[in-house]
NUTILO-628620 format. One record per residue (C-alpha): residue in three letters; x, z, y. Coordinates in steps of 0.2 Angstrom, whole numbers, plus 2048, in hexadecimal, padded with zeros to 3 digits. Layout:
! NUTILO-628620
ALAXZY ...
END
This chain:
! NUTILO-628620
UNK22AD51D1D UNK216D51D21 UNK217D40D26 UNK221D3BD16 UNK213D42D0C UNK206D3BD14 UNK20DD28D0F UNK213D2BCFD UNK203D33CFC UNK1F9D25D04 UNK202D1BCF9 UNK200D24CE7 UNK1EDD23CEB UNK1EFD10CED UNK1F8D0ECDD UNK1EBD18CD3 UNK1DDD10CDA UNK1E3D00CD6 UNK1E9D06CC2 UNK1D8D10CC1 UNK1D0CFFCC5 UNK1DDCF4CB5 UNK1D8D02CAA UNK1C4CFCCAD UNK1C8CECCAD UNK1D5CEEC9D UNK1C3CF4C96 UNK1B6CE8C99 UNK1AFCD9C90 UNK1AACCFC9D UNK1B4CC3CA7 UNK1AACC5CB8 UNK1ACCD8CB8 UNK1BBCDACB4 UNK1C3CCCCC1 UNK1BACD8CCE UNK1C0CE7CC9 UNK1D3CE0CC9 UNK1CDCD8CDB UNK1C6CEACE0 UNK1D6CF1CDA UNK1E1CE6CE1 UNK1D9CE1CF1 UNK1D0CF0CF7 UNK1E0CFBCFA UNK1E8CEED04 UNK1DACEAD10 UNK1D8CFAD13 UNK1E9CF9D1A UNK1E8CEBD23 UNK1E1CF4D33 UNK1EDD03D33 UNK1FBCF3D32 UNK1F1CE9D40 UNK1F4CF9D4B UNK205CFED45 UNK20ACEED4A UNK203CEBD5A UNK20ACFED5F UNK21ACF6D5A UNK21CCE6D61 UNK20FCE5D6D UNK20CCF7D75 UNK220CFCD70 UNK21DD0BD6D UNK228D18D64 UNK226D1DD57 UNK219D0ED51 UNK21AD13D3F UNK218CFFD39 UNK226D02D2F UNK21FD0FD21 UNK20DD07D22 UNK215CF6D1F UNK21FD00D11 UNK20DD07D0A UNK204CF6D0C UNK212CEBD01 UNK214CFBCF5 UNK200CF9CF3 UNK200CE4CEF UNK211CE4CE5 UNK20ECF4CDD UNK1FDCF1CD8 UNK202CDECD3 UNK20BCE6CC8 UNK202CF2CC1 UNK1F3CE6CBD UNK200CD9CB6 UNK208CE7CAA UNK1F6CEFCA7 UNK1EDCDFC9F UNK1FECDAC96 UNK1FBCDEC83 UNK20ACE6C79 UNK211CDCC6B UNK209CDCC5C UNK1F7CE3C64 UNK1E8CDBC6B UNK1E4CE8C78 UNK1EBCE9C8A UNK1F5CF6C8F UNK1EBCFCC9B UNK1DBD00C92 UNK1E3D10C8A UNK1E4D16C9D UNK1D6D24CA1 UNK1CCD1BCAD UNK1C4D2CCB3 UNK1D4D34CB4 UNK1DDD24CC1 UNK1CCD27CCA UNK1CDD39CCD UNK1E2D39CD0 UNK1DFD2BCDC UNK1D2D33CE4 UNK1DBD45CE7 UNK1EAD3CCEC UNK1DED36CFB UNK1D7D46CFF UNK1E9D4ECFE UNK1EFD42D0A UNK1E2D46D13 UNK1E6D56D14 UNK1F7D53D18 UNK1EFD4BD28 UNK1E6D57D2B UNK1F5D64D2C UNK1FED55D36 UNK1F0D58D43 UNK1EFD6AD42 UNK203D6DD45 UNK1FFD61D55 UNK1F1D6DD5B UNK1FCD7CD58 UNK209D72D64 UNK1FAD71D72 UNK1F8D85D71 UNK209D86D76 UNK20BD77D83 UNK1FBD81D8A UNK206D93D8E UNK214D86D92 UNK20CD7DD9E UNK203D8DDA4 UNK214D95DA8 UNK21CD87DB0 UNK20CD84DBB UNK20DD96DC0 UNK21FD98DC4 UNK21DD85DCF UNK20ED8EDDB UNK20ED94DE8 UNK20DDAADE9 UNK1FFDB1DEB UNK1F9DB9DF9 UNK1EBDC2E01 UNK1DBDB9E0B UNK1E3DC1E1A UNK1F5DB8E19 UNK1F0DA8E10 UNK1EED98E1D UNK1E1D90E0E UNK1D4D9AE14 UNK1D7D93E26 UNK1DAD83E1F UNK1C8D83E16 UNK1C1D88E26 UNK1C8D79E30 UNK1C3D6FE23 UNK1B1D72E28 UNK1B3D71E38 UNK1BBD5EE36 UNK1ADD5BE2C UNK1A1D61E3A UNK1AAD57E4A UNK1A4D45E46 UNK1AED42E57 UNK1BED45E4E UNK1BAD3CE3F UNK1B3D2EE45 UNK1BED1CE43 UNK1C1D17E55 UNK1C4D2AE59 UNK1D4D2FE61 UNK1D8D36E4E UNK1D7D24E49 UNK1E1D1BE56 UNK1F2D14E53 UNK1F8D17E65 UNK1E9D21E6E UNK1EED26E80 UNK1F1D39E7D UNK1F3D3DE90 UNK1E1D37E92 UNK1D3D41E99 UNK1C9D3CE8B UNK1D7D44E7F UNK1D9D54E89 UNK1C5D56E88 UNK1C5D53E74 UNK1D3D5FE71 UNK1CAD6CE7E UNK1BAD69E72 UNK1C1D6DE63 UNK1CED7CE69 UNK1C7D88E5D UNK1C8D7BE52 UNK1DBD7AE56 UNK1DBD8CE58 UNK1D8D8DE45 UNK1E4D80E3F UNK1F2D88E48 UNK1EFD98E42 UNK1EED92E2F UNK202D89E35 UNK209D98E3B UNK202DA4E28 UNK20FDA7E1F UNK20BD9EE0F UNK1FAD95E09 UNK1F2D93DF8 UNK1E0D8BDF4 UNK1D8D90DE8 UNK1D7D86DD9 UNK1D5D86DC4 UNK1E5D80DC1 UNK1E0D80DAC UNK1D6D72DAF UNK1E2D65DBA UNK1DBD54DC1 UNK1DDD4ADD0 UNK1D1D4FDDA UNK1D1D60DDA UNK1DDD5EDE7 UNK1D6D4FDF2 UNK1CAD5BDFE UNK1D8D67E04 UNK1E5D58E05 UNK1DAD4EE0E UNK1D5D5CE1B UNK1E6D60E1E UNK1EAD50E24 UNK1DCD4FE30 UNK1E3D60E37 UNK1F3D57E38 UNK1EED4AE44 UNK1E2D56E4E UNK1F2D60E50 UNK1FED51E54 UNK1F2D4AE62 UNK1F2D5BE66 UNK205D5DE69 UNK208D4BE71 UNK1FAD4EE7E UNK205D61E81 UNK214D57E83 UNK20CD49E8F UNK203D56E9B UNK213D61E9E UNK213D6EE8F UNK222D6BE84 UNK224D7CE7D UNK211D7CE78 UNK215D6AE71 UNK224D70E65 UNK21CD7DE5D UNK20ED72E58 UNK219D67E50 UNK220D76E4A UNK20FD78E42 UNK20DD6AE3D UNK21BD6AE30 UNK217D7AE2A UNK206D72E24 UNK20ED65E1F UNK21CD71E12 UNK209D7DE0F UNK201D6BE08 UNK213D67DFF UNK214D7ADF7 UNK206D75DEC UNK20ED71DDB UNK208D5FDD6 UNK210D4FDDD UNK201D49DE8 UNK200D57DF2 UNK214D56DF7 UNK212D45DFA UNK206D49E07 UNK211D57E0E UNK21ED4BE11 UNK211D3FE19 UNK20DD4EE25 UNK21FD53E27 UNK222D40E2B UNK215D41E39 UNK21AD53E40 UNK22CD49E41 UNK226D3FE4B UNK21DD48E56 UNK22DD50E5B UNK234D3FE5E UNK228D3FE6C UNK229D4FE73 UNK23BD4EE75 UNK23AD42E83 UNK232D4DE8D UNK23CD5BE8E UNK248D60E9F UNK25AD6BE9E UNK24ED79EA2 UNK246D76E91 UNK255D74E88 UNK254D85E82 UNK247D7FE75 UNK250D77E6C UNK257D86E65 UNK248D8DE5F UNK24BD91E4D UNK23AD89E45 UNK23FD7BE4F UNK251D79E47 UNK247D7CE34 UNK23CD6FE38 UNK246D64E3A UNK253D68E2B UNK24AD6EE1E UNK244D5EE12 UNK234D65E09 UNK23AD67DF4 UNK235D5DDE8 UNK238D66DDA UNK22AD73DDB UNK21FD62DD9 UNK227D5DDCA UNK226D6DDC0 UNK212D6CDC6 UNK20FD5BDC0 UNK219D5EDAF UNK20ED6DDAD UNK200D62DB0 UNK202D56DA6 UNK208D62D96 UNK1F4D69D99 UNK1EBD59D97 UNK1F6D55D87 UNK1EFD67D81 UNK1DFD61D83 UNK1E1D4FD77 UNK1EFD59D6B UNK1E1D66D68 UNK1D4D59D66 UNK1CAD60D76 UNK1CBD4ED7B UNK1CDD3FD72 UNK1CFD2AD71 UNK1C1D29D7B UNK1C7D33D89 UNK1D8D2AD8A UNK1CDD18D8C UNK1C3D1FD9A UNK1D6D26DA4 UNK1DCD17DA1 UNK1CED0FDAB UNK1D1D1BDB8 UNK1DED27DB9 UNK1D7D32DC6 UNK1C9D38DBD UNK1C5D48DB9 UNK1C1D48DA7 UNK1BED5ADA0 UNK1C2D5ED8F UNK1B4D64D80 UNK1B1D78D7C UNK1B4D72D6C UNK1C1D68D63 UNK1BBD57D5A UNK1BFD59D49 UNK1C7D4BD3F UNK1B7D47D35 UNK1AFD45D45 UNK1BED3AD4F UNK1CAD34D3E UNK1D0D29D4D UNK1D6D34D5A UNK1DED40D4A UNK1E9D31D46 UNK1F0D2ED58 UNK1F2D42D59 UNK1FCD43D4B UNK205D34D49 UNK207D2ED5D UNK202D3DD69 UNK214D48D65 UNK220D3AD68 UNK216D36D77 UNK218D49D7C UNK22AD4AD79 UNK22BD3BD84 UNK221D40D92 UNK22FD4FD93 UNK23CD45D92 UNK236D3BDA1 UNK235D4BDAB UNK244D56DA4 UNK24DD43DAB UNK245D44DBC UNK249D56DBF UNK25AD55DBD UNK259D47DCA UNK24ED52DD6 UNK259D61DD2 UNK26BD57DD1 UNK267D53DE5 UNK25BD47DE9 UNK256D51DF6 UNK267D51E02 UNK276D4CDF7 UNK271D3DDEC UNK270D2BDF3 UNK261D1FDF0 UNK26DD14DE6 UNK270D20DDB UNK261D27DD9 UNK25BD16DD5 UNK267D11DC9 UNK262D22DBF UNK250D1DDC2 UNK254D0DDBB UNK25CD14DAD UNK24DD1EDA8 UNK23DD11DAD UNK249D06D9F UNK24BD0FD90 UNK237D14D95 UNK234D01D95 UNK23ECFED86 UNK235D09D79 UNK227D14D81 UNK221D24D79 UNK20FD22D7A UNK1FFD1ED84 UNK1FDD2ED8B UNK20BD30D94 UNK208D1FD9C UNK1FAD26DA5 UNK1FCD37DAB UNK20FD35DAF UNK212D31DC2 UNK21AD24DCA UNK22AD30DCC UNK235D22DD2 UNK228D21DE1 UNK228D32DE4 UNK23BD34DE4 UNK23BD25DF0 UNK231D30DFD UNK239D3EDFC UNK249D33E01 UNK242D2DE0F UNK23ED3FE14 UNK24FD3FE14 UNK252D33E1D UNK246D39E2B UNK24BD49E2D UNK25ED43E30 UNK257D37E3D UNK250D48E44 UNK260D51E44 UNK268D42E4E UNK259D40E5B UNK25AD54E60 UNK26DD52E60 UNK26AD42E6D UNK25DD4FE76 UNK26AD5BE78 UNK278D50E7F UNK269D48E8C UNK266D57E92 UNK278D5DE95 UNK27FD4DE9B UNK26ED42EA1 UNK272D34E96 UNK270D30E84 UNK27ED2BE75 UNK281D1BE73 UNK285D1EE63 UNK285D2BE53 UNK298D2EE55 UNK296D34E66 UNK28CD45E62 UNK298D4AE56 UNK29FD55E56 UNK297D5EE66 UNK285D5BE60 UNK286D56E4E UNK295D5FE40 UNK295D4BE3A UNK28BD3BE39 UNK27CD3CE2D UNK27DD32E1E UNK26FD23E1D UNK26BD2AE0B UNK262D18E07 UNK277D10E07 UNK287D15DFC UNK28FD20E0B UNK289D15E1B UNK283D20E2B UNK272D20E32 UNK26FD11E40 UNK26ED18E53 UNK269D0AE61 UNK266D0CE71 UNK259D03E80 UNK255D06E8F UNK243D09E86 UNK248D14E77 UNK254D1DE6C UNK253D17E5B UNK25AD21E4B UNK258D19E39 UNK25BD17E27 UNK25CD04E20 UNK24FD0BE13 UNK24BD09E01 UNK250CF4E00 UNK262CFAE09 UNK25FCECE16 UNK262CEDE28 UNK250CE7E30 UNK254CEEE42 UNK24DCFEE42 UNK23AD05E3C UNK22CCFAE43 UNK21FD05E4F UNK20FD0AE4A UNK207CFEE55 UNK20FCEEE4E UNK209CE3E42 UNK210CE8E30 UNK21ECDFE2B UNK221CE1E18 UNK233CDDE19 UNK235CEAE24 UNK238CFBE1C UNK245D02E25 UNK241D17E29 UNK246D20E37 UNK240D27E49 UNK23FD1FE5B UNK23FD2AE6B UNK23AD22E7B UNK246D22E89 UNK23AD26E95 UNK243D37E9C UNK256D30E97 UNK25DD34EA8 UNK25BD4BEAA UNK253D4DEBB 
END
């Protein structure tokens, strides 16, 4: 009904203006003057119109987005021009029988005054508009407060929290210009890990490694942070020094596994998913995509260890935190309650007017930057621009925002993690981008909402990983008992595997085994659904067709001594 009011009364001030202006016109002697004041009357109104139409329109038919409200501005601009054609026409008309037009026994002062309250009323009626969307942000502000603290991690003390560790490794990294340094063995594609010059970088830096390992095996991690105030790069130092630890602990475990020390090799891998699930438990997307990046290398890490391992190692294999590893996808759906949460602040912030047009301009030109919002709101005298979009654009553009998310959770929580297909994920994706496409909520939305699809892709791949796993600890096994590997999926079930693992990127197709007298190699056909042979090595040259996603284990130890 506030929106109603705010037109009709946009409207009635028109139409007074423009009979206020007749009745001076019905008045006056002169020609000139009162051919302006119908002009003013007529004309004035209108072009003050014109820009709110220019805009309408262009939110309509060129932005798309819903709701544009051309439709009731269009119905204001022609209820101006026709209605106030009308008026002047039935104003200067003169009654039978008189000599004097109609109009000049308006009250001039009166049509003034109306017209004039009925602006300010309507102005009012905006400003209760804007008020009722700032009472909305108060709320999305304990909402998002809520969500963001049921999605984080528990705390814990100093003494159990591998953050603190974390920090600490951090600047050490930052402190080993040997270990950072571009043609360093961190660097290196393919370095030679049973090296001399390895084993004397890793003996360097044991406390170093020391501290990492320590901060894998803490029972839960949680950096500090203000999550009231969310951007990008509150998380990019932790992330970042996380992944440094990760390679540092990877070279670490292949050079175990290349000078004889398997078991010591495992568990690092080991560790290194569980930095990899410490990174993922923070609840915003960028962080679990990281986790799964770390949990893709720890992977395969342990594709390289298993090579090396004799029947008297076999027990290994059993080790609980082994089997975890290597089962366990990390969740997606802590990360999407974080990222909702976040993104329901930084609407708080423009629905209260703590931020405003001029904010949104500088997102849109980067949306990683951290802009912080005003101690005080702008008012609507001061920003009238930013006070229209809040009240007329900003809660469609809300409500759509949530749609977009309560959509994606019900893929992430209907079994993109294990049950659900790529195909069908996509087709729901799909589904979703479209009816985005076809009428989007608002700009807002645009920029702070992920790409989710590319996220969900991820975590399929995760998937798809870790089922390659499953099939190269199951071949492990079966080399160890009988000295030779499968030739085939089929073969290890049901003595090593309950079934064939599913390629989740096909309908109901298995994952792809072959095997060389130089490797074993397990894959998915990927996000495309085409067979391209197998994942390329890191050491190739890239081939953007390729995007196949598995795990190769070198044959190197095939026959058991």
């Amino acid at each position: 009904m506030g929106y109603l009011a705010f037109f009709l009364l946009l409207s009635a001030a028109c139409l007074l203006w423009s009979a206020a202006c007749t009745a001076a016109a019905a008045r006056s002697d002169r020609p000139r003057l009162r051919s302006l004041l119908l002009v003013v009357g007529l004309a004035l109104p209108v072009l003050a119109l014109l820009p709110w139409l220019w805009a309408s329109g262009w939110l309509a038919f060129d932005a798309r987005i819903r709701p544009n409200w051309f439709g009731p501005v269009l119905t204001v601009v022609l209820s101006t021009l026709v209605g106030g054609l009308l008026i002047a026409i039935g104003g200067l008309g003169k009654p039978a029988g008189t000599t004097t037009a109609r109009a000049a026994q308006w009250p001039v002062i009166g049509l003034f005054a109306l017209a004039i309250l009925a602006k300010a009323v309507s102005f009012g009626t905006l400003l209760i508009l804007d008020n009722a969307v700032a009472a909305e942000a108060r709320a999305m502000r304990v909402e998002a407060a809520e969500m963001m603290q049921a999605a984080l991690p528990p705390a814990v003390a100093d003494a159990e929290n591998a953050a603190i560790l974390h920090a600490q490794a951090a600047a050490a990294l930052a402190a080993a210009p040997d270990l950072t340094a571009a043609d360093g063995p961190l660097g290196q594609t393919d370095p030679d890990v049973a090296s001399p010059a390895v084993g004397a970088l890793l003996a360097r830096h044991a406390g170093l490694l020391d501290t990492i390992r320590r901060a894998a095996d803490m029972p839960a991690c949680r950096f500090p942070r203000d999550w009231t105030r969310p951007s990008i790069d509150m998380l990019l130092a932790e992330v970042q020094g996380c992944r440094t630890e990760g390679r540092l602990l990877a070279l670490a475990a292949r050079h175990e596994a290349a000078t004889g020390k398997p078991a010591a090799a495992l568990a690092d891998a080991v560790r290194l998913g569980r930095i990899g699930r410490q990174v993922g438990s923070e609840p915003i997307l960028i962080s679990h995509l990281v986790g799964i990046a770390i949990d893709a290398t720890a992977l395969s890490v342990v594709a390289d260890i298993l090579p090396t391992l004799t029947p008297a190692d076999a027990p290994l294999l059993d080790d609980p935190a082994l089997r975890d590893l290597v089962a366990s996808t990390p969740s997606l759906v802590r990360a999407i309650n974080g990222e909702e949460a976040f993104g329901l602040s930084i609407f708080a912030n423009f629905a209260d007017g703590r931020q405003g047009i001029d904010d949104m301009g500088r997102l849109a030109g980067d949306p990683n930057v951290a802009i912080l919002p005003q101690e005080e709101p702008f008012s609507l005298l001061i920003d009238p621009l930013s006070a229209v979009w809040r009240a007329f654009i900003l809660p469609a553009d809300i409500a759509g925002y949530r749609r977009r998310f309560e959509a994606y959770r019900q893929l992430v929580t209907g079994g993109v993690d294990q049950s659900r297909t790529w195909p069908q994920t996509q087709k729901q994706i799909d589904g979703i981008e479209a009816e985005i496409r076809a009428g989007p909520d608002g700009f807002l939305s645009r920029l702070i909402a992920p790409a989710t699809d590319s996220v969900l892709r991820s975590q399929c791949m995760a998937v798809a990983r870790h089922r390659a796993a499953e099939v190269l600890l199951a071949a492990t096994r079966e080399r160890l008992a009988s000295g030779t590997h499968p030739a085939s999926i089929d073969a290890l079930v049901p003595a090593r595997l309950p079934s064939v693992p599913r390629d989740p990127f096909t309908t109901d197709a298995p994952l792809h085994l072959k095997a060389t007298s130089e490797e074993l190699l397990i894959w998915s056909v990927g996000p495309d659904g085409d067979d391209d042979g197998g994942p390329q090595r890191d050491s190739e040259e890239c081939d953007t067709g390729n995007d196949d996603i598995g795990l190769r284990m070198t044959a190197a130890a095939v026959a058991a001594p």
